[in-house]
C-alpha positions as protocol buffer text, in pm:
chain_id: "A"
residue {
  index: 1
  type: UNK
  ca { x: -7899 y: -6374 z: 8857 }
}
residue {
  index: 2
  type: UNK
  ca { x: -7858 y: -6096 z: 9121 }
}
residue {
  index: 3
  type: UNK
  ca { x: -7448 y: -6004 z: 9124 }
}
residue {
  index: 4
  type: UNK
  ca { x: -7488 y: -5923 z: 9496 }
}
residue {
  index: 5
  type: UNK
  ca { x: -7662 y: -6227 z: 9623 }
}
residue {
  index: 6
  type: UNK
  ca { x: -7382 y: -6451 z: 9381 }
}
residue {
  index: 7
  type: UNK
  ca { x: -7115 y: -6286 z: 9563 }
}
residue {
  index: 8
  type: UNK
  ca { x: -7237 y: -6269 z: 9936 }
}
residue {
  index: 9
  type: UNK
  ca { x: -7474 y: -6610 z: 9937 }
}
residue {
  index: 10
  type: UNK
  ca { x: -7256 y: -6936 z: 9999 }
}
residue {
  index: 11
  type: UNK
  ca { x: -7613 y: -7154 z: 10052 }
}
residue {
  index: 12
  type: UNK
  ca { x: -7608 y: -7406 z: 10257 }
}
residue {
  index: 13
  type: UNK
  ca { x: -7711 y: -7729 z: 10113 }
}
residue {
  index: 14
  type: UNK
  ca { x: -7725 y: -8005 z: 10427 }
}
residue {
  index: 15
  type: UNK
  ca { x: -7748 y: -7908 z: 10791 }
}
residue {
  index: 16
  type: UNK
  ca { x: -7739 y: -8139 z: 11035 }
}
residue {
  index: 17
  type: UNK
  ca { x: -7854 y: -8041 z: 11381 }
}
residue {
  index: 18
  type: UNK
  ca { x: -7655 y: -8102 z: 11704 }
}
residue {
  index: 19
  type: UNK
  ca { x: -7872 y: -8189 z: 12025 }
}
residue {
  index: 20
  type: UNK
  ca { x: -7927 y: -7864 z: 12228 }
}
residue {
  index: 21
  type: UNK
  ca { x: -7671 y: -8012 z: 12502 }
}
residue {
  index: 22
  type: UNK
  ca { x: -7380 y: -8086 z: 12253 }
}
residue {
  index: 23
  type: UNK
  ca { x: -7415 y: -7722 z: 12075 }
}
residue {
  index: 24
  type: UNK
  ca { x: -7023 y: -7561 z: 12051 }
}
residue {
  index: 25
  type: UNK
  ca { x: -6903 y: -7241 z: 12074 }
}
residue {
  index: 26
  type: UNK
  ca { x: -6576 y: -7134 z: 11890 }
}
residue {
  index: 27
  type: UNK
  ca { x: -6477 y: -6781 z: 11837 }
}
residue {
  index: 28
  type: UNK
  ca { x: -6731 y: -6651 z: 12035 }
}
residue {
  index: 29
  type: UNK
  ca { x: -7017 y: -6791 z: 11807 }
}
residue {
  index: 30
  type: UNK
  ca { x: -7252 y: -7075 z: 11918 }
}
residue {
  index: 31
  type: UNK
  ca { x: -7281 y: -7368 z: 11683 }
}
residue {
  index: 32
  type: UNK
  ca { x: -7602 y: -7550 z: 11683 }
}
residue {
  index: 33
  type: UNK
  ca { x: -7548 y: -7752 z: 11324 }
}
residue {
  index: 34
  type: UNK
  ca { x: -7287 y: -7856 z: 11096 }
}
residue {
  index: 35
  type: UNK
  ca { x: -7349 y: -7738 z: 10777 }
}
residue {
  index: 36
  type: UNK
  ca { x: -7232 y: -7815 z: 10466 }
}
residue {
  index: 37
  type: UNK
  ca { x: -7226 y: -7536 z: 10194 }
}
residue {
  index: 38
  type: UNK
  ca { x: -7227 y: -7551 z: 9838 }
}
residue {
  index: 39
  type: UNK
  ca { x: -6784 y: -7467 z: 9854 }
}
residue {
  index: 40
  type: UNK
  ca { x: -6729 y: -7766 z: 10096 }
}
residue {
  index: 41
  type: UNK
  ca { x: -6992 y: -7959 z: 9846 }
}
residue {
  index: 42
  type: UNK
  ca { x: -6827 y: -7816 z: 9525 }
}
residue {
  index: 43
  type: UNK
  ca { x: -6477 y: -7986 z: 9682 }
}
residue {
  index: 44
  type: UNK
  ca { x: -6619 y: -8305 z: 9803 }
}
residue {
  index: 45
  type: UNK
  ca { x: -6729 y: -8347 z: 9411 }
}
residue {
  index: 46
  type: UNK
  ca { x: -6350 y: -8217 z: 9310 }
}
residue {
  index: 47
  type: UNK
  ca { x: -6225 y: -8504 z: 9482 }
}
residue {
  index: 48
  type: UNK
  ca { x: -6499 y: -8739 z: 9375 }
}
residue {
  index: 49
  type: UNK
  ca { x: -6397 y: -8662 z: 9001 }
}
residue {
  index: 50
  type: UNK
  ca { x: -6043 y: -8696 z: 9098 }
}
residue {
  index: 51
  type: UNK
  ca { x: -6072 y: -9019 z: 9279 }
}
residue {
  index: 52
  type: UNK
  ca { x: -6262 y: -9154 z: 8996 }
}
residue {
  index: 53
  type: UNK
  ca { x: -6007 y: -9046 z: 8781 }
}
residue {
  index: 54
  type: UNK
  ca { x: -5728 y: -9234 z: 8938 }
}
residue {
  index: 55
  type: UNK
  ca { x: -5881 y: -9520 z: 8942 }
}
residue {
  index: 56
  type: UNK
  ca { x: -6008 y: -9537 z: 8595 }
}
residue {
  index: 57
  type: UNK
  ca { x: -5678 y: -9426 z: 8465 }
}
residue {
  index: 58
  type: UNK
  ca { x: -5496 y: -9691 z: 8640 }
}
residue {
  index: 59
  type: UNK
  ca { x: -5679 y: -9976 z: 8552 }
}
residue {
  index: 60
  type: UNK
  ca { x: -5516 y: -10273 z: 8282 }
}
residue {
  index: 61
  type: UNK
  ca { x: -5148 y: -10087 z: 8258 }
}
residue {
  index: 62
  type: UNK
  ca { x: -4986 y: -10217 z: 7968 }
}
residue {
  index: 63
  type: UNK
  ca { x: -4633 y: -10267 z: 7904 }
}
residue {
  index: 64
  type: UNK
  ca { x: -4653 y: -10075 z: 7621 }
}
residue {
  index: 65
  type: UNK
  ca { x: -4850 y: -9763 z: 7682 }
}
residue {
  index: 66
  type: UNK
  ca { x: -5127 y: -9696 z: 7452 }
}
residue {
  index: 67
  type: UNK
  ca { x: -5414 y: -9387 z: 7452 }
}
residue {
  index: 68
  type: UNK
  ca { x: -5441 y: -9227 z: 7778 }
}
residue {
  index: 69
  type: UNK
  ca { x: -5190 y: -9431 z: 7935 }
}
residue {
  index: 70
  type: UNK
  ca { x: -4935 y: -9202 z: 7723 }
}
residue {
  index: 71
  type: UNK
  ca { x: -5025 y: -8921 z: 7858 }
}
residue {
  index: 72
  type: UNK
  ca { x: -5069 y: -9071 z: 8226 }
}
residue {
  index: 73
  type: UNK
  ca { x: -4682 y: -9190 z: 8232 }
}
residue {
  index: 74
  type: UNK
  ca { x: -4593 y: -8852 z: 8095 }
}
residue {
  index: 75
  type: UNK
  ca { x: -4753 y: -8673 z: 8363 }
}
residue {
  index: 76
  type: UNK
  ca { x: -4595 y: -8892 z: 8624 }
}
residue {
  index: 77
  type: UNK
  ca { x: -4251 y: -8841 z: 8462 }
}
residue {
  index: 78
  type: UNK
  ca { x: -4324 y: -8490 z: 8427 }
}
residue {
  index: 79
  type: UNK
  ca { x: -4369 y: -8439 z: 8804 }
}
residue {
  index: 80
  type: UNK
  ca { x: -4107 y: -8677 z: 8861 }
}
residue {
  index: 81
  type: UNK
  ca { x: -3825 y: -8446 z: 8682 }
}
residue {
  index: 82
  type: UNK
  ca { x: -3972 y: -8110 z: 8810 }
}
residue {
  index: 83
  type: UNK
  ca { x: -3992 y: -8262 z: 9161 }
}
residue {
  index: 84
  type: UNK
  ca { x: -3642 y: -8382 z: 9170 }
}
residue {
  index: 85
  type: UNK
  ca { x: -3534 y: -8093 z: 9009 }
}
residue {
  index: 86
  type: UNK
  ca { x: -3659 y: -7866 z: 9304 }
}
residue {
  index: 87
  type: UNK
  ca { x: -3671 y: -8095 z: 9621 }
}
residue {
  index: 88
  type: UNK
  ca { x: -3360 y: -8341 z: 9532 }
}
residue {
  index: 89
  type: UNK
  ca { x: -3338 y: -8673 z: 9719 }
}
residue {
  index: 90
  type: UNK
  ca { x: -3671 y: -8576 z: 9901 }
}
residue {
  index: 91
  type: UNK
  ca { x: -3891 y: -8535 z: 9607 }
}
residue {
  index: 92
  type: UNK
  ca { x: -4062 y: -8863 z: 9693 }
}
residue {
  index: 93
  type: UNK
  ca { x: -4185 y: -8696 z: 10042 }
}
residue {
  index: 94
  type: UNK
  ca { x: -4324 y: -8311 z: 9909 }
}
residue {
  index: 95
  type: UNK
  ca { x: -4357 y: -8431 z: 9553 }
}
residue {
  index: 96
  type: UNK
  ca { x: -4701 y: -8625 z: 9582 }
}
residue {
  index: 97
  type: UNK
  ca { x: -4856 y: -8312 z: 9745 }
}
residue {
  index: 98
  type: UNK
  ca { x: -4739 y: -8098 z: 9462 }
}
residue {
  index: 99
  type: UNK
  ca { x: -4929 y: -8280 z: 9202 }
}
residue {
  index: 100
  type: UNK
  ca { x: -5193 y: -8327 z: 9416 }
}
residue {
  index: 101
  type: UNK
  ca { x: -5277 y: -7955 z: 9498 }
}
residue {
  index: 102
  type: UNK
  ca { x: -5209 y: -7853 z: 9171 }
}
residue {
  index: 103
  type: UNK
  ca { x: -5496 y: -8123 z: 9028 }
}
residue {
  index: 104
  type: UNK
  ca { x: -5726 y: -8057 z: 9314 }
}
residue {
  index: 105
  type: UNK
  ca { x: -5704 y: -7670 z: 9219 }
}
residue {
  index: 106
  type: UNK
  ca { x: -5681 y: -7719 z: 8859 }
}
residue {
  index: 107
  type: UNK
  ca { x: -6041 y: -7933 z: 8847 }
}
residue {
  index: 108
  type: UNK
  ca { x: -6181 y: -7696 z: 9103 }
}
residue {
  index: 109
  type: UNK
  ca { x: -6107 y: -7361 z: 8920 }
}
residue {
  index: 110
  type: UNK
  ca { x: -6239 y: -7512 z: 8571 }
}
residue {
  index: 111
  type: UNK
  ca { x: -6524 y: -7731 z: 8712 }
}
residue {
  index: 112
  type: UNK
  ca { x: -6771 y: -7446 z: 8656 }
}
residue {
  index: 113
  type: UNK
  ca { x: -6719 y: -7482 z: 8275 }
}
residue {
  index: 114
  type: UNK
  ca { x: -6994 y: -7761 z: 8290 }
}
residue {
  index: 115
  type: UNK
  ca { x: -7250 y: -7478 z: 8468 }
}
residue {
  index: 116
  type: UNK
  ca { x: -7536 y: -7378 z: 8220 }
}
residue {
  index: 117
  type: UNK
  ca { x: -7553 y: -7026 z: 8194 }
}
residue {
  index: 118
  type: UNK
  ca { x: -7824 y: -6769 z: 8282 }
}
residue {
  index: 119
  type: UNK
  ca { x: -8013 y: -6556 z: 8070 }
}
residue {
  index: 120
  type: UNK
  ca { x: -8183 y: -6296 z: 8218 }
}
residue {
  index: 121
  type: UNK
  ca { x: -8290 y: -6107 z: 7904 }
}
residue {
  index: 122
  type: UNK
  ca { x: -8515 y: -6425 z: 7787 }
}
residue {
  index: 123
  type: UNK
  ca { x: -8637 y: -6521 z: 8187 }
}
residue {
  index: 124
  type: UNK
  ca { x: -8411 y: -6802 z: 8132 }
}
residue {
  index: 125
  type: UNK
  ca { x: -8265 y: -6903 z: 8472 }
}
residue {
  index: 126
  type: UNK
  ca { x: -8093 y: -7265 z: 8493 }
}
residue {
  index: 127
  type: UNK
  ca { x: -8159 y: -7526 z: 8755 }
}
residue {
  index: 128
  type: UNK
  ca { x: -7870 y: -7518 z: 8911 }
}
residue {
  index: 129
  type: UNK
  ca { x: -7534 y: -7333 z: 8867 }
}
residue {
  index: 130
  type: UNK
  ca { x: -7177 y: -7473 z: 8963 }
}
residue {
  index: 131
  type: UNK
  ca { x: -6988 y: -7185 z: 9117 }
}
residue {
  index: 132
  type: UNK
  ca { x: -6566 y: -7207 z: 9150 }
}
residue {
  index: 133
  type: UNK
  ca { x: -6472 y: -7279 z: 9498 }
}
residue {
  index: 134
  type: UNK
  ca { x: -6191 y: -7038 z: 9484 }
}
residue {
  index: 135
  type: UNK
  ca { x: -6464 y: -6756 z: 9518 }
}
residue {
  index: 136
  type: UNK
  ca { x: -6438 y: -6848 z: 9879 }
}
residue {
  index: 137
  type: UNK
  ca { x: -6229 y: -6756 z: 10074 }
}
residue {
  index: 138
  type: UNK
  ca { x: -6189 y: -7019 z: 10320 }
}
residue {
  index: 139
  type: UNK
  ca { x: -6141 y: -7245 z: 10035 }
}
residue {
  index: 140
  type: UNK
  ca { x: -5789 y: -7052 z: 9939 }
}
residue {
  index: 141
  type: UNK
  ca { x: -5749 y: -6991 z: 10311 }
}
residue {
  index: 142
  type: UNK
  ca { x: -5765 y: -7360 z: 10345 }
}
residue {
  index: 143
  type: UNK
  ca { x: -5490 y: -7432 z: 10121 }
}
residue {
  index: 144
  type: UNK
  ca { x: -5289 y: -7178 z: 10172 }
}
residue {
  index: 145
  type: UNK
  ca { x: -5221 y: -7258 z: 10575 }
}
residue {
  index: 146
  type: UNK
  ca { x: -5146 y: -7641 z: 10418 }
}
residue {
  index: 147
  type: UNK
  ca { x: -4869 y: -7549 z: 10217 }
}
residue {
  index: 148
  type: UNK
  ca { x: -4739 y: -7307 z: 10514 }
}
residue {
  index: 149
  type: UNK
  ca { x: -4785 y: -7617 z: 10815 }
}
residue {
  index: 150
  type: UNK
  ca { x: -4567 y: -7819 z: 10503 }
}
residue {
  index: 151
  type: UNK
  ca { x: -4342 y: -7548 z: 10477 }
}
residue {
  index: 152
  type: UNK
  ca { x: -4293 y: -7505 z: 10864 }
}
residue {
  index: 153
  type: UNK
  ca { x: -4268 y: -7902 z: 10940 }
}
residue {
  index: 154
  type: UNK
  ca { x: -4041 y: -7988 z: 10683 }
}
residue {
  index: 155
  type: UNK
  ca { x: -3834 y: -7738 z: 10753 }
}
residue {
  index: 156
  type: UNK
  ca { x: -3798 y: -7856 z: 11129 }
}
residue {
  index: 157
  type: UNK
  ca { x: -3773 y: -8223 z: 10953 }
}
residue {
  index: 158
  type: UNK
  ca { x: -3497 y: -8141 z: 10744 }
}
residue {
  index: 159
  type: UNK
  ca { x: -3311 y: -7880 z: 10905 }
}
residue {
  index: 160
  type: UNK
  ca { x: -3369 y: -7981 z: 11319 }
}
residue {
  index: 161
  type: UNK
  ca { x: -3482 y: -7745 z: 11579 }
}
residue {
  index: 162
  type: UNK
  ca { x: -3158 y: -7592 z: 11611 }
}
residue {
  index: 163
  type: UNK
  ca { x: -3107 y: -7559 z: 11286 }
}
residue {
  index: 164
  type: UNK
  ca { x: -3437 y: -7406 z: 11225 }
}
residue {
  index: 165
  type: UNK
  ca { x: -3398 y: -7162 z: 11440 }
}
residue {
  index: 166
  type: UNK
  ca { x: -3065 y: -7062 z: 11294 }
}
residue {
  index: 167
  type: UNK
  ca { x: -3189 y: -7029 z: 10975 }
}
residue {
  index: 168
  type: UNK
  ca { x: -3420 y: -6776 z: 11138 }
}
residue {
  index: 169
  type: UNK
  ca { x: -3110 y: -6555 z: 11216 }
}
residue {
  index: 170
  type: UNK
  ca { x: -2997 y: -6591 z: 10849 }
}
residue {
  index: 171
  type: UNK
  ca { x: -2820 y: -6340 z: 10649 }
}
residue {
  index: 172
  type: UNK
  ca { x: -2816 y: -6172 z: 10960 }
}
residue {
  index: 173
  type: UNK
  ca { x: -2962 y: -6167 z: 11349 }
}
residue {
  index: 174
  type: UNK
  ca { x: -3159 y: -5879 z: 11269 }
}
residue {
  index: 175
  type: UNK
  ca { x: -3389 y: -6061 z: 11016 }
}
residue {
  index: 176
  type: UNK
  ca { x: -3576 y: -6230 z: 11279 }
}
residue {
  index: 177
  type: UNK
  ca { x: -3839 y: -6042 z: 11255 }
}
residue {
  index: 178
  type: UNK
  ca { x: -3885 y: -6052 z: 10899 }
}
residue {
  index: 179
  type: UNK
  ca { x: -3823 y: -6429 z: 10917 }
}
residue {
  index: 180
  type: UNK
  ca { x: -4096 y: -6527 z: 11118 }
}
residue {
  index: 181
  type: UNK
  ca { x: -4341 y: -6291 z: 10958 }
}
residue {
  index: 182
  type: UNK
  ca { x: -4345 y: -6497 z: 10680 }
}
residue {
  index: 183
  type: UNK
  ca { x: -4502 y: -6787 z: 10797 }
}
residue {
  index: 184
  type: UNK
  ca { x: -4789 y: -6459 z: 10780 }
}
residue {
  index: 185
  type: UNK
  ca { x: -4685 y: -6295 z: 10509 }
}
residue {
  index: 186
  type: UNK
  ca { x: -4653 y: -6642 z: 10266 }
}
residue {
  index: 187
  type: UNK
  ca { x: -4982 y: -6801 z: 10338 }
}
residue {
  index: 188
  type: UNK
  ca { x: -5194 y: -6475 z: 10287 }
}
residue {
  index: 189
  type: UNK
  ca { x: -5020 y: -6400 z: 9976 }
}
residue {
  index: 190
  type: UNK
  ca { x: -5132 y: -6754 z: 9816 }
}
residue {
  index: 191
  type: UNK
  ca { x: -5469 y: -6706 z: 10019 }
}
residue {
  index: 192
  type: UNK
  ca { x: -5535 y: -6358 z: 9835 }
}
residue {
  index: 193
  type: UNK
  ca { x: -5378 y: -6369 z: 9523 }
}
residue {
  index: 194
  type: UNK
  ca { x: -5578 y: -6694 z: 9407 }
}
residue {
  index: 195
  type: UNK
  ca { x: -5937 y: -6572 z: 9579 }
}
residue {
  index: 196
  type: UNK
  ca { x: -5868 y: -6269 z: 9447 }
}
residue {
  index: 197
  type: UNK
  ca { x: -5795 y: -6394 z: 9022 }
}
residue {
  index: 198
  type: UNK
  ca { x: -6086 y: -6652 z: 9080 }
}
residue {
  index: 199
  type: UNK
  ca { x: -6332 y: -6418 z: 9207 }
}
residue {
  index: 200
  type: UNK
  ca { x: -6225 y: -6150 z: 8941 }
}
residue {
  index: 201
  type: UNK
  ca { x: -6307 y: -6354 z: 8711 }
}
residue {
  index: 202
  type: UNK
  ca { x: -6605 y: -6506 z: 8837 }
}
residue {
  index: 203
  type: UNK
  ca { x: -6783 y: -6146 z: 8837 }
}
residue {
  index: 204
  type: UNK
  ca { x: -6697 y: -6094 z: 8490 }
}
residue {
  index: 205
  type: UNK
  ca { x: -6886 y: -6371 z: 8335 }
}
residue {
  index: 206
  type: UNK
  ca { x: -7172 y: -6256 z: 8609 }
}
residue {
  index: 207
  type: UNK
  ca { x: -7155 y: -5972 z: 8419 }
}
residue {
  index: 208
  type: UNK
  ca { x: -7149 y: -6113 z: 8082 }
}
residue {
  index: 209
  type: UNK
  ca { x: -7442 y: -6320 z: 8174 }
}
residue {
  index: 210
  type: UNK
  ca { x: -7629 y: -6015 z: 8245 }
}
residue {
  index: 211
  type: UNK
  ca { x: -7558 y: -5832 z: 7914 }
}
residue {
  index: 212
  type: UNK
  ca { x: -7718 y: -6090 z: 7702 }
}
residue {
  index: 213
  type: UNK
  ca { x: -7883 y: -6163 z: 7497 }
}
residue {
  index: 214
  type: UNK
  ca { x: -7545 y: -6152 z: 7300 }
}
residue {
  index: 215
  type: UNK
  ca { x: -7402 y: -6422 z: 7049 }
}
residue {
  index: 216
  type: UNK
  ca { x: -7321 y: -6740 z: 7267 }
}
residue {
  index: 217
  type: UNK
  ca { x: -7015 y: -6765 z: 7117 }
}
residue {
  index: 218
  type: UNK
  ca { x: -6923 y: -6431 z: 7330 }
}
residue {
  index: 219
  type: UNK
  ca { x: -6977 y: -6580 z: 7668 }
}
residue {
  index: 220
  type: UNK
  ca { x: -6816 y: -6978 z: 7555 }
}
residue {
  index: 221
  type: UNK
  ca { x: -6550 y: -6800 z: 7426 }
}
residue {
  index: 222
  type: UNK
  ca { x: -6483 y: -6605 z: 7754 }
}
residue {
  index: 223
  type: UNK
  ca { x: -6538 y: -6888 z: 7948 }
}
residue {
  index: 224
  type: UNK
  ca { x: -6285 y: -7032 z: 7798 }
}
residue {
  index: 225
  type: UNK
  ca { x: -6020 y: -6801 z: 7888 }
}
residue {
  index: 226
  type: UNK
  ca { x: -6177 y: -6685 z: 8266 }
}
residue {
  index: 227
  type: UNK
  ca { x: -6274 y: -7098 z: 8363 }
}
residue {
  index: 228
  type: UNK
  ca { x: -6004 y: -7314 z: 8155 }
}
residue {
  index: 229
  type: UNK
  ca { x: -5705 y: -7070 z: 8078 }
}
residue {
  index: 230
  type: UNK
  ca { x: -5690 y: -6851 z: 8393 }
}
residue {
  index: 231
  type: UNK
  ca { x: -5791 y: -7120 z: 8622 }
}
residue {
  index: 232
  type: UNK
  ca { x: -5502 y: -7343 z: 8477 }
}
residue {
  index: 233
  type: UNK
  ca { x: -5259 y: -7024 z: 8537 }
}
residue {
  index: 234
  type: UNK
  ca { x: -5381 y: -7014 z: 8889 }
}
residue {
  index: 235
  type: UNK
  ca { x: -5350 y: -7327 z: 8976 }
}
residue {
  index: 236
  type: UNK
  ca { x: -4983 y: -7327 z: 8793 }
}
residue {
  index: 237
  type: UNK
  ca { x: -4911 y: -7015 z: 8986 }
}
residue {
  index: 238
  type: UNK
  ca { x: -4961 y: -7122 z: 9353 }
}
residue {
  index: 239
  type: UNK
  ca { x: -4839 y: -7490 z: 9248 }
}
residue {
  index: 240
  type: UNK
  ca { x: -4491 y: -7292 z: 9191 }
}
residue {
  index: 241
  type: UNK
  ca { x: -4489 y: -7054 z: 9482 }
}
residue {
  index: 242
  type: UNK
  ca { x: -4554 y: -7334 z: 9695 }
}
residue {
  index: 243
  type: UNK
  ca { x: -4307 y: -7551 z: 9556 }
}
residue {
  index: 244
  type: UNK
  ca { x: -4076 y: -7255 z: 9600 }
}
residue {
  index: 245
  type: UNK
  ca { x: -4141 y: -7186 z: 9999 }
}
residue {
  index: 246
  type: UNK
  ca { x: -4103 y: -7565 z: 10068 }
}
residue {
  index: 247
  type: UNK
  ca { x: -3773 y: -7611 z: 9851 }
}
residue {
  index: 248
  type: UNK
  ca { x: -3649 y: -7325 z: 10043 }
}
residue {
  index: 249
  type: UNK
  ca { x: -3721 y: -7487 z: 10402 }
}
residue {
  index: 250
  type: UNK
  ca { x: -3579 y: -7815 z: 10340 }
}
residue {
  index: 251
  type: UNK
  ca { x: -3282 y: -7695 z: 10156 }
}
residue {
  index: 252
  type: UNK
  ca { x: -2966 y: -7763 z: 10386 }
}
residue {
  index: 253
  type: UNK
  ca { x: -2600 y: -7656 z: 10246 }
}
């Protein structure tokens, strides 16, 4: 596997052509087909698996929880608590989207765990090879601007225009500035500091790949930590900062 190509190559795996008098231009570019690449694929199957996942899991509820149904209503209650404890009487608006992202991002940053590996040193190269969305950065573009437009709206929801825009004066009038730049300053944060953990990580066990042949155990083991652990912290980490920026905007004294 060629580390340059991996890092520069999102393929495109359908393209559907528009008819030469419906092309678009945005941006200055000329779009003759949609294409779908192998991120916006990767997250189509994220919320497949999800999906799936919701339904299964909520299937023949028993009073009396048994097996996964345990760990289901402890989830729920779980989210419950921590979105009461941060968003108040309004956790039942902002505290779906909080699990939400945090599961979409969570199965997304782990879901290349079930990739078979490379290895280059035996001219063994797999069919196919599930890489983490996150290594894109429209993917953590994506998300961040959603949890900024929340941010932004719920503010005006819970605050009013005029209220808003007072808040934008706050400690002091000469904080404007600073205010609005971080409706900037936010979403690229989130934006960099999750492409840039994912893709870290992602090069790593590129590189690992290319050292072997090693014991497997080296590269599982690694895995472990760069596609379970760190993708869990990720996911935990802009989980929290959003929950942060939108507790913040719909706080009123």
């Amino acid at each position: 596997m060629n580390i340059k190509e991996s890092l520069e190559e999102f393929r495109t795996i359908i393209s559907i052509p528009l008819p030469p008098d419906k092309s678009l231009r945005l941006f200055g570019m000329e779009i003759t087909s949609i294409d779908i690449n192998e991120t916006v694929l990767a997250s189509w199957v994220v919320m497949a698996i999800l999906i799936a996942a919701s339904l299964l899991l909520t299937r023949k509820l028993q009073e009396i929880p048994r097996g996964a149904q345990i760990f289901l209503e402890w989830a729920v209650e779980f989210l419950d608590k921590f979105s009461r404890d941060n968003f108040g009487k309004r956790a039942k608006v902002y505290g779906p989207y909080i699990g939400t992202v945090f599961l979409f991002l969570l199965t997304a940053n782990i879901i290349p765990v079930l990739s078979p590996m490379s290895i280059p040193a035996f001219g063994l190269e797999p069919p196919f090879t599930i890489k983490p969305p996150a290594r894109d950065i429209n993917f953590t573009a994506a998300l961040a601007v959603l949890s900024i437009l929340i941010v932004f709206f719920g503010g005006l929801r819970a605050r009013g225009i005029a209220g808003w825009a007072k808040n934008l004066l706050h400690p002091i009038p000469m904080m404007l500035p600073f205010n609005l730049l971080e409706y900037i300053i936010r979403p690229l944060s989130l934006c960099l500091r999750l492409f840039g953990n994912i893709l870290g990580g992602f090069i790593i066990m590129l590189l690992i790949e290319l050292a072997l042949p090693v014991p497997l155990v080296v590269p599982v083991f690694l895995s472990l930590y760069f596609d379970i652990f760190d993708g869990l912290i990720q996911a935990v980490v802009f989980t929290f900062l959003t929950t942060l920026f939108v507790a913040e905007a719909v706080e009123v004294d």
